[in-house]
FIDREN-651255 format. One line per field, with one value per residue: residue number from 1; residue in three letters; y, z, x of N, C-alpha, C, O in turn. Coordinates in steps of 0.2 Angstrom, whole numbers, plus 5000, padded with zeros to 4 digits. Layout:
% FIDREN-651255
num: c(NUM,...)
residu: c(ALA,...)
n.c2: c(Y,...)
n.c3: c(Z,...)
n.c1: c(X,...)
ca.c2: c(Y,...)
ca.c3: c(Z,...)
ca.c1: c(X,...)
c.c2: c(Y,...)
c.c3: c(Z,...)
c.c1: c(X,...)
o.c2: c(Y,...)
o.c3: c(Z,...)
o.c1: c(X,...)
END
This chain:
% FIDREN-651255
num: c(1,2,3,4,5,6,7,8,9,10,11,12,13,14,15,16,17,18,19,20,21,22,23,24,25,26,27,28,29,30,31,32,33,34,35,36,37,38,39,40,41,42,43,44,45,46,47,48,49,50,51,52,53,54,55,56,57,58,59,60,61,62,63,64,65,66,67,68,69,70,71,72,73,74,75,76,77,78,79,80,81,82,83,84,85,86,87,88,89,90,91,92,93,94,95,96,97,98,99,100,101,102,103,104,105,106,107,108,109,110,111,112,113,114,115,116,117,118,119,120,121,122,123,124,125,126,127,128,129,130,131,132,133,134,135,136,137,138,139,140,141,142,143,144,145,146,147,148,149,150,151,152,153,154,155,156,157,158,159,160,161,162,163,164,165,166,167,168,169,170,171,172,173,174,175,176,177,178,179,180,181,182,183,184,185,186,187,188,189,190,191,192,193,194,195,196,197,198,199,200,201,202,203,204,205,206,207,208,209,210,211,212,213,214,215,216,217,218,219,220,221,222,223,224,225,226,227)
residu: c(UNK,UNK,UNK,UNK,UNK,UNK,UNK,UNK,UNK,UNK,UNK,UNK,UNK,UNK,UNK,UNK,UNK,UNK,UNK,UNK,UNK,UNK,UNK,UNK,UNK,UNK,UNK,UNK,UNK,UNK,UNK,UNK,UNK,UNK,UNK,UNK,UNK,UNK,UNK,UNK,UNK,UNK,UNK,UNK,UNK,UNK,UNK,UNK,UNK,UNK,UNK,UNK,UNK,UNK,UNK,UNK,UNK,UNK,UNK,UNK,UNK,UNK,UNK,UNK,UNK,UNK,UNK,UNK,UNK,UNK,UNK,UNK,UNK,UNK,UNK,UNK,UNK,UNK,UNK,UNK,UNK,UNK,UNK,UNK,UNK,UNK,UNK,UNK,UNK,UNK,UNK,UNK,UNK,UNK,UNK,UNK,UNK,UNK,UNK,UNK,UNK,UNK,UNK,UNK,UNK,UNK,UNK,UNK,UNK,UNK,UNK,UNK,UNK,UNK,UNK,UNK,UNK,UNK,UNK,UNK,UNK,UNK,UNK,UNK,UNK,UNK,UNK,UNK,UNK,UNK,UNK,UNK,UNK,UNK,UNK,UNK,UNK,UNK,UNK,UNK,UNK,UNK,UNK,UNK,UNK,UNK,UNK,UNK,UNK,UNK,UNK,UNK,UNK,UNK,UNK,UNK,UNK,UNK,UNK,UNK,UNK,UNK,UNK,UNK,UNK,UNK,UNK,UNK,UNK,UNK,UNK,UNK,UNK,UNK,UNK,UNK,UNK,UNK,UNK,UNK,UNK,UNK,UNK,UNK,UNK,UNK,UNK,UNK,UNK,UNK,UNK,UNK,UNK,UNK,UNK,UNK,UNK,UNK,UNK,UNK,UNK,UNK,UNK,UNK,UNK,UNK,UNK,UNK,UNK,UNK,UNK,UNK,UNK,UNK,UNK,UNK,UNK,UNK,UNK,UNK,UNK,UNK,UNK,UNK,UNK,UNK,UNK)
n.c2: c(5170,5157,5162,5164,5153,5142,5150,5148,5133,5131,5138,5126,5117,5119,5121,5105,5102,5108,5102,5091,5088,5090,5083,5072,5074,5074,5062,5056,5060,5056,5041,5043,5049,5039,5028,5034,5037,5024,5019,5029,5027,5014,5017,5019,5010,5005,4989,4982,4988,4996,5008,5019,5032,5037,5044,5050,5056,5070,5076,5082,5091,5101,5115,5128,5120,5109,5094,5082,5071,5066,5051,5045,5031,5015,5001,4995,4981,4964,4956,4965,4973,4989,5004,5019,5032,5038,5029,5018,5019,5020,5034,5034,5030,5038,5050,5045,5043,5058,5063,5055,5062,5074,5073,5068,5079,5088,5098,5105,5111,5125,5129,5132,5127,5113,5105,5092,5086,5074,5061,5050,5042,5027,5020,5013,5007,5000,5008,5019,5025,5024,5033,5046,5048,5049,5063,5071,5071,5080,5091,5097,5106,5112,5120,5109,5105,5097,5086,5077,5061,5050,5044,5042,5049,5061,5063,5066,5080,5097,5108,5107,5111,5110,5109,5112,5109,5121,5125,5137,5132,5140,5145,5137,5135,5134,5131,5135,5132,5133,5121,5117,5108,5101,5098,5094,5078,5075,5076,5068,5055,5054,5051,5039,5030,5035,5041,5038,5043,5035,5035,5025,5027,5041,5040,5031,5038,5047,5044,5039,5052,5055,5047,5050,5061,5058,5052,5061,5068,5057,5057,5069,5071,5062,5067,5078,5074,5068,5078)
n.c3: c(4951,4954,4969,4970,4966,4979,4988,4984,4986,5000,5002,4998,5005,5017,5016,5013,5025,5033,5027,5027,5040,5040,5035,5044,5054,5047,5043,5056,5059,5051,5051,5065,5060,5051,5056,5067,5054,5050,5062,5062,5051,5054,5060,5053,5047,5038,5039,5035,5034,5028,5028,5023,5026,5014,5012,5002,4999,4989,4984,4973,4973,4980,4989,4995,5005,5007,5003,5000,4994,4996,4998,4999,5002,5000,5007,5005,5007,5014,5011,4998,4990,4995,4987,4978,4983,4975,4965,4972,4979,4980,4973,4985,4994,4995,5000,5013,5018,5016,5028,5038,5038,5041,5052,5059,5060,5067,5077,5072,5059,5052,5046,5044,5040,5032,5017,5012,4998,4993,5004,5006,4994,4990,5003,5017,5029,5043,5042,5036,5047,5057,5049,5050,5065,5064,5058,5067,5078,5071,5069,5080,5082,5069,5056,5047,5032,5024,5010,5007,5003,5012,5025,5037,5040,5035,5045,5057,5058,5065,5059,5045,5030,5013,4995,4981,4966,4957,4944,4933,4922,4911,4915,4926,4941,4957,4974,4989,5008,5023,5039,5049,5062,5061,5048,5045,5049,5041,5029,5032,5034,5019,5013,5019,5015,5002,4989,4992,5010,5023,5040,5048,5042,5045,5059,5063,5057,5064,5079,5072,5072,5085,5089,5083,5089,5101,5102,5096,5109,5115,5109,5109,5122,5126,5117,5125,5136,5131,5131)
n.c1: c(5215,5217,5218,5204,5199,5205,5195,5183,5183,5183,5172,5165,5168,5165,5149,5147,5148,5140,5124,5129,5127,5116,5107,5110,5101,5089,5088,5087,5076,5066,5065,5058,5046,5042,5038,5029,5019,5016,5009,4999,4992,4988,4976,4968,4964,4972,4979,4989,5000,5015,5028,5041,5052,5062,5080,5090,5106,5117,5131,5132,5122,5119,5112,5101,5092,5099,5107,5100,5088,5070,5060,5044,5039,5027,5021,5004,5000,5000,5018,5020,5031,5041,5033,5035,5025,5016,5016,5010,4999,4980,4969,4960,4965,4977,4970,4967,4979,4987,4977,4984,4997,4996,4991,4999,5009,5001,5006,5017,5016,5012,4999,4981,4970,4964,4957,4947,4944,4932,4937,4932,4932,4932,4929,4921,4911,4918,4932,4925,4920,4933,4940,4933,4933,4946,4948,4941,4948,4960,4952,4955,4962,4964,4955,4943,4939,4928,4921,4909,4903,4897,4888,4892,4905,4900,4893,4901,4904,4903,4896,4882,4885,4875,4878,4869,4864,4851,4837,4829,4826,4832,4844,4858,4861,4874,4872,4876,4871,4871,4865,4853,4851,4842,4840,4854,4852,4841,4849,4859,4851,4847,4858,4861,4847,4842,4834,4819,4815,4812,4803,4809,4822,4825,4826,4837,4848,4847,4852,4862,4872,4869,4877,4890,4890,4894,4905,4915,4916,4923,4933,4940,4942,4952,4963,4965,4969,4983,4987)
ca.c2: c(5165,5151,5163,5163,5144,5141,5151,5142,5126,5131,5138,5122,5110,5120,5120,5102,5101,5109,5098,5082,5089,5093,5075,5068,5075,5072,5053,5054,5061,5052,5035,5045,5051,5034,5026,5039,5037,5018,5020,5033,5022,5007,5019,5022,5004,4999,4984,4978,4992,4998,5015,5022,5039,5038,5050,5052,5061,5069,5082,5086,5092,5106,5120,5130,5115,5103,5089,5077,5070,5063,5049,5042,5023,5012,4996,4993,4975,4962,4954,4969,4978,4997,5008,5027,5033,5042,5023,5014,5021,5024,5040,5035,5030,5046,5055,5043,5044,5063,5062,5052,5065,5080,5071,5068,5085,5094,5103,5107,5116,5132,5128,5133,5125,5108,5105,5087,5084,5066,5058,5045,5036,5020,5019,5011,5003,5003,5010,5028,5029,5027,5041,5051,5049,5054,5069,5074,5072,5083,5096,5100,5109,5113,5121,5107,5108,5089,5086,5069,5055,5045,5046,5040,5054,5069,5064,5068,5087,5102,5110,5106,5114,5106,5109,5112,5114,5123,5129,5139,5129,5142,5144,5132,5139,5129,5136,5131,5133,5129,5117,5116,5101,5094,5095,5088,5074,5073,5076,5062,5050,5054,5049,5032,5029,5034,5044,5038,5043,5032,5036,5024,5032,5047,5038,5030,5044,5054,5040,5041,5058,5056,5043,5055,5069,5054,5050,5065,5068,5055,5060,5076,5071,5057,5071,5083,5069,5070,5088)
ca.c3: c(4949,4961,4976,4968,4969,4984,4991,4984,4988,5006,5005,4996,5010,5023,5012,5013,5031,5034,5022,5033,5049,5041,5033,5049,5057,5041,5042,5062,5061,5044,5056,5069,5055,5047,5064,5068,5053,5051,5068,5061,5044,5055,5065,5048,5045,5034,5043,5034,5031,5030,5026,5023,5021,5010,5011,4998,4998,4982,4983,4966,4976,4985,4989,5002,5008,5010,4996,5000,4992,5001,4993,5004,5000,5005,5004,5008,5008,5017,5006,4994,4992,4994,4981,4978,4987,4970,4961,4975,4982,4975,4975,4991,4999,4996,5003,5019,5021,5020,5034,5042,5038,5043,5062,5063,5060,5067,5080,5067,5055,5053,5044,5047,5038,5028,5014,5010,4994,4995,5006,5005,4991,4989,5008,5017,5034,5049,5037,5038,5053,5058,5043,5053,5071,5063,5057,5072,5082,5069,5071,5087,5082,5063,5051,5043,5027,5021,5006,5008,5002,5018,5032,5045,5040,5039,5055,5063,5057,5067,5054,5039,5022,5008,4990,4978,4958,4952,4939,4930,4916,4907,4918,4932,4947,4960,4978,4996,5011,5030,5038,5054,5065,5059,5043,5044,5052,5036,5022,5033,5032,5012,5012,5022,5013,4993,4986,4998,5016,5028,5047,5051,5041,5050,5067,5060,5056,5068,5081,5070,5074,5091,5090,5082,5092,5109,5097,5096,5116,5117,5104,5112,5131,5122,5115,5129,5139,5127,5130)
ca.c1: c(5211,5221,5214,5197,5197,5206,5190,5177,5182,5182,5166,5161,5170,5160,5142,5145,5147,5132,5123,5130,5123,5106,5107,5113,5094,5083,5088,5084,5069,5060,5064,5053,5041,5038,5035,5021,5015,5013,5002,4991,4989,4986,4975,4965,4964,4978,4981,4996,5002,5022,5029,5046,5056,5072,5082,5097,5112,5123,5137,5129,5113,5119,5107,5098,5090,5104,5109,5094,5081,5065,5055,5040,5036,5024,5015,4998,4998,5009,5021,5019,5039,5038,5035,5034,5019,5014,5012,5008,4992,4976,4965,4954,4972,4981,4967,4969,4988,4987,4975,4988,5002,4992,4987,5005,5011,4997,5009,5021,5014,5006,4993,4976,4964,4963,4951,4950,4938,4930,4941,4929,4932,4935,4930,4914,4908,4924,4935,4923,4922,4940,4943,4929,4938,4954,4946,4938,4956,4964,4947,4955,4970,4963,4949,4944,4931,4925,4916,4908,4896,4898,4885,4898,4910,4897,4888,4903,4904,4903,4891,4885,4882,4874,4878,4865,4861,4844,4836,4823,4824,4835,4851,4858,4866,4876,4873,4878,4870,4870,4860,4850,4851,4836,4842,4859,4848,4837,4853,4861,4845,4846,4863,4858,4841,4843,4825,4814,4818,4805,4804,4816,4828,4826,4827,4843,4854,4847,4855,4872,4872,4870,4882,4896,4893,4897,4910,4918,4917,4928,4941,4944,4946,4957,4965,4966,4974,4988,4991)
c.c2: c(5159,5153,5161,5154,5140,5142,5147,5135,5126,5131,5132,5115,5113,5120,5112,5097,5103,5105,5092,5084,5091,5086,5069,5070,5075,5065,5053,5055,5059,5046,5039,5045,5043,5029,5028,5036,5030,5018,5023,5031,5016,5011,5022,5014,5001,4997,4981,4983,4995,5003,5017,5027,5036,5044,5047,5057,5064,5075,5084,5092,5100,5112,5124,5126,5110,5101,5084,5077,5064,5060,5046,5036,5021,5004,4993,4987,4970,4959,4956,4974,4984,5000,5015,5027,5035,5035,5019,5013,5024,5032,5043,5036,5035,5050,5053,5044,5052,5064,5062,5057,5071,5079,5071,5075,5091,5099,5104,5112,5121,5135,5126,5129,5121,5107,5095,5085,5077,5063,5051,5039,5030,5018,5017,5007,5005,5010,5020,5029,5028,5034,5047,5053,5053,5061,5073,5077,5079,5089,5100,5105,5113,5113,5116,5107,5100,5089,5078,5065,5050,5049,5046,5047,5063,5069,5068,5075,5090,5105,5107,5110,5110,5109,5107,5113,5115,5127,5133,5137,5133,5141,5137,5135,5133,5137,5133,5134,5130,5125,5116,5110,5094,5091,5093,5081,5071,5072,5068,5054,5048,5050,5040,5029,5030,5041,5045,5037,5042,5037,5033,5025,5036,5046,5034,5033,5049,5050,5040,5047,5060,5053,5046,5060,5065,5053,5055,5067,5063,5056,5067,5076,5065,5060,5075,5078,5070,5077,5088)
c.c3: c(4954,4965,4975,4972,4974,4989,4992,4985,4996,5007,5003,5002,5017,5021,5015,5023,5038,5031,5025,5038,5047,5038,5039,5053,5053,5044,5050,5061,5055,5046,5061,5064,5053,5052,5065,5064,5050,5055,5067,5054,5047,5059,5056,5043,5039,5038,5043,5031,5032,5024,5029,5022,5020,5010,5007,4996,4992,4984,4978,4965,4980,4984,4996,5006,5009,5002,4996,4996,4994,4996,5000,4999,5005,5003,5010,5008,5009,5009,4999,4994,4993,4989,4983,4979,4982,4965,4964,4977,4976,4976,4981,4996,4999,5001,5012,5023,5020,5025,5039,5045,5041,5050,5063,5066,5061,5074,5078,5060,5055,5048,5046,5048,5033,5024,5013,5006,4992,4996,5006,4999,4991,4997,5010,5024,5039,5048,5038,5043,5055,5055,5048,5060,5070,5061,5063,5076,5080,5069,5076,5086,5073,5060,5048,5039,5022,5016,5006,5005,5007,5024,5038,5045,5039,5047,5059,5061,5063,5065,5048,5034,5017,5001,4984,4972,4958,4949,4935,4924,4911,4909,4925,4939,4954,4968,4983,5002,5020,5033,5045,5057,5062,5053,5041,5043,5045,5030,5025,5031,5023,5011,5013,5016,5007,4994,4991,5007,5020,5034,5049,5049,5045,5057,5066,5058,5062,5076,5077,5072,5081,5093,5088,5087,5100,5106,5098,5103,5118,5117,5109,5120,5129,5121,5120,5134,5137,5130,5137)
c.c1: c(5212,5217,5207,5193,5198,5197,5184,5176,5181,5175,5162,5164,5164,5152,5140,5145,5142,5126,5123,5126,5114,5105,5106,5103,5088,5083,5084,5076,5064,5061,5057,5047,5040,5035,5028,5018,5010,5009,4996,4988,4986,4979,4966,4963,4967,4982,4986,5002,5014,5023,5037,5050,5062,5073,5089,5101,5117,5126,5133,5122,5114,5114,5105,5096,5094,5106,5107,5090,5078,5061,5050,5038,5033,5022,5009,4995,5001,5010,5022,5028,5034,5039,5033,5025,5014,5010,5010,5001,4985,4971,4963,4962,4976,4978,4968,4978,4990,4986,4979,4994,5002,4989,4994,5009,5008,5001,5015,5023,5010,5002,4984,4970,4965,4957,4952,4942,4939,4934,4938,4928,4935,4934,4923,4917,4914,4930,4933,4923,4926,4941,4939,4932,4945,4954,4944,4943,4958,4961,4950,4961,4969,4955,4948,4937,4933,4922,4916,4903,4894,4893,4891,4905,4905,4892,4894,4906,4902,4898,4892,4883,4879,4877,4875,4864,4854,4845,4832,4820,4829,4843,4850,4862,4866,4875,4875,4875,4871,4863,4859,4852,4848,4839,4848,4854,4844,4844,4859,4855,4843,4853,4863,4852,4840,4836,4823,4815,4810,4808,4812,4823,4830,4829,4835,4850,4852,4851,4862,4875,4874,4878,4888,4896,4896,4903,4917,4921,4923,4934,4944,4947,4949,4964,4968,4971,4981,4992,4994)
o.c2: c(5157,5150,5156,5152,5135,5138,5145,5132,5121,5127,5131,5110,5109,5119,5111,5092,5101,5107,5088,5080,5092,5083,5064,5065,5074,5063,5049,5051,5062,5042,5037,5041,5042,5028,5025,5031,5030,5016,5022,5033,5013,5006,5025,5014,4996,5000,4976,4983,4994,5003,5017,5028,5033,5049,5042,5061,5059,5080,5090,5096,5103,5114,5122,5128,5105,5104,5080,5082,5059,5063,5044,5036,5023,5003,4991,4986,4970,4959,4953,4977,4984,5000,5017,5023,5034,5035,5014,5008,5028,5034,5048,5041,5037,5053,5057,5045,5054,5067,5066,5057,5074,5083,5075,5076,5097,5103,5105,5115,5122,5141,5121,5128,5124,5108,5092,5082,5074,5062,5047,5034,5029,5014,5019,5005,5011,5014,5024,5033,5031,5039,5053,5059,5057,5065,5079,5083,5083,5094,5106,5107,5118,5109,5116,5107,5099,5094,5074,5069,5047,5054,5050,5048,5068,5072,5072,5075,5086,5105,5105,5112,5104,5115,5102,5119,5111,5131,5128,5139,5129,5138,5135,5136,5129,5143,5127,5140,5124,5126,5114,5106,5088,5086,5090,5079,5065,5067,5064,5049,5043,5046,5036,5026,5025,5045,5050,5031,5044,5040,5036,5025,5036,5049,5035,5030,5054,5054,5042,5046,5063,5054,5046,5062,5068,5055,5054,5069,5064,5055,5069,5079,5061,5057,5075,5080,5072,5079,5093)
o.c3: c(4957,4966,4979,4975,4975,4993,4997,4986,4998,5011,5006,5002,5021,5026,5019,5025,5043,5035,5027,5041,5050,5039,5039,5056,5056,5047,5051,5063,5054,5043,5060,5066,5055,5052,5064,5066,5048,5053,5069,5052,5043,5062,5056,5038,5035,5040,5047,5027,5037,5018,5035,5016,5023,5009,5009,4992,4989,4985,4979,4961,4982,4978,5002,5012,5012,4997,4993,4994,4996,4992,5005,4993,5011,4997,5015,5010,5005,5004,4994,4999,4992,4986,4987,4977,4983,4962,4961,4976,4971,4982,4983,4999,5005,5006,5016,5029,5024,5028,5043,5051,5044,5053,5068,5072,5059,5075,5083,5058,5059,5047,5048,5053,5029,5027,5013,5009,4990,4991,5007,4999,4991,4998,5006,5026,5040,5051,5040,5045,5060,5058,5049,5061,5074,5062,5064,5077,5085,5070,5077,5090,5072,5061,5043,5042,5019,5017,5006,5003,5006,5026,5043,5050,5042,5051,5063,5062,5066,5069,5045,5036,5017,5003,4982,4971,4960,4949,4933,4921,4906,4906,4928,4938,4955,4968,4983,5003,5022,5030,5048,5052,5061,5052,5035,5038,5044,5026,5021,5027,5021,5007,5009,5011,5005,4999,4994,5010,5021,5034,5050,5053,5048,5060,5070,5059,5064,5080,5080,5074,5082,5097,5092,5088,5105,5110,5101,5104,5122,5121,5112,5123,5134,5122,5119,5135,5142,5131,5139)
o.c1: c(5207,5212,5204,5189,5194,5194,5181,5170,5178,5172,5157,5161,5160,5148,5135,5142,5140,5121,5118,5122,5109,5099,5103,5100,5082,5079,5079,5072,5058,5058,5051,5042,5034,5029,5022,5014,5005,5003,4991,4982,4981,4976,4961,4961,4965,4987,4988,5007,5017,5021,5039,5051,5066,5069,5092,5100,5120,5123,5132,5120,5109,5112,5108,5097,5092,5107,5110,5087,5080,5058,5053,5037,5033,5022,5009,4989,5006,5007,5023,5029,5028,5044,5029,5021,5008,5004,5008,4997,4986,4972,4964,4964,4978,4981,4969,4980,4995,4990,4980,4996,5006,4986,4996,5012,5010,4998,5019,5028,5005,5001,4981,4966,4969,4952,4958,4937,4944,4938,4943,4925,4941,4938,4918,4922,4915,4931,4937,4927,4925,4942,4942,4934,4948,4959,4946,4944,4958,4964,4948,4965,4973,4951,4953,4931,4938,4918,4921,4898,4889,4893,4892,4909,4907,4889,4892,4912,4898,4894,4897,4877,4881,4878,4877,4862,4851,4849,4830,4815,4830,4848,4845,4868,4862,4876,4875,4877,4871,4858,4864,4855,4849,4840,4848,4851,4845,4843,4862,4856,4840,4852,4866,4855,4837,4835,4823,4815,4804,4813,4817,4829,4835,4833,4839,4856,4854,4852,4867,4881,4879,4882,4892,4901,4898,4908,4923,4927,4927,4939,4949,4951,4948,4969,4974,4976,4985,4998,4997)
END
């Protein structure tokens, strides 16, 4: 029993020295990681923005993964402390500070395709179209599939689908389909204009349009620069 124990504590002296060196490179690089992604938070228009990894250490923590625990904090508004990213932010912000997390990390992970339903909430006027740029970016390295209410964030789609109910009066059925040019151009102009879609609605998005897809040219030889 003595050898037994003798054993284990070596193996548990050497656990913890692997544990310190995988500690000693989390902490490095969640200073790097917070950096980033204050830049891609400010880059998404949270302009007072400040963002932290904790990392915590416990001999009591040992495991396959080390004996850290990782909290991200944030605050979204100066003179705001930080707090856990979980009570700090709201719905729309979560979905933005993914965004953020998923630009940073997009040649890191080996994930193929992002979904990211209404990322748009709680967002409006410069705000979307950063969000929509920052998407375009992350486009370039990943599938991604938007579900939107924002003109300025589906203009700058690739394609679009619509998502539809009808009915015959008895049953309802939800369907989806693809959408021509034209008719992005028209389901953007609805988005813009409400009910009733005038001309210059149509001439309106159909200019936003244009304006995304110059938009997007830039993102990518911006991007390509990069590489």
């Amino acid at each position: 029993r003595l050898e037994l124990s003798k054993r284990a504590e070596a193996f548990r002296k050497e656990a913890l020295a692997v544990c310190t060196e995988i500690s000693d490179i989390r902490r490095r690089c969640a200073d790097k990681l917070s950096e980033e992604m204050r830049h891609a938070l400010i880059d998404l228009n949270f302009q007072e923005v400040a963002f932290e990894i904790q990392v915590t250490s416990s001999q009591d923590l040992i495991s396959g993964n080390g004996f850290d625990k990782a909290a991200f904090l944030i605050s979204t508004n100066a003179g705001e402390r930080l707090r856990d990213l979980a009570q700090a932010a709201s719905g729309g912000e979560l979905s933005r500070i993914m965004l953020a997390l998923k630009t940073v990390l997009a040649d890191k992970d080996d994930i193929d395709a992002v979904i990211f339903d209404e990322i748009d909430v709680g967002v409006s006027g410069r705000t979307a179209q950063m969000v929509s740029e920052k998407m375009a970016g992350l486009g370039l390295k990943r599938q991604i599939l938007c579900i939107t209410h924002l003109p300025q964030i589906a203009s700058m789609a690739d394609t679009h689908f619509i998502i539809e109910k009808t009915t015959d009066g008895q049953k309802t059925k939800t369907g989806i389909r693809e959408l021509t040019k034209e008719g992005a151009v028209q389901e953007i102009a609805r988005m813009l204009g409400g009910v009733e879609i005038t001309d210059k609605v149509v001439e309106s998005a159909s200019e936003m349009k244009a304006m995304a897809d110059k938009k997007k040219q830039e993102v990518f030889a911006r991007e390509n620069e990069k590489c």
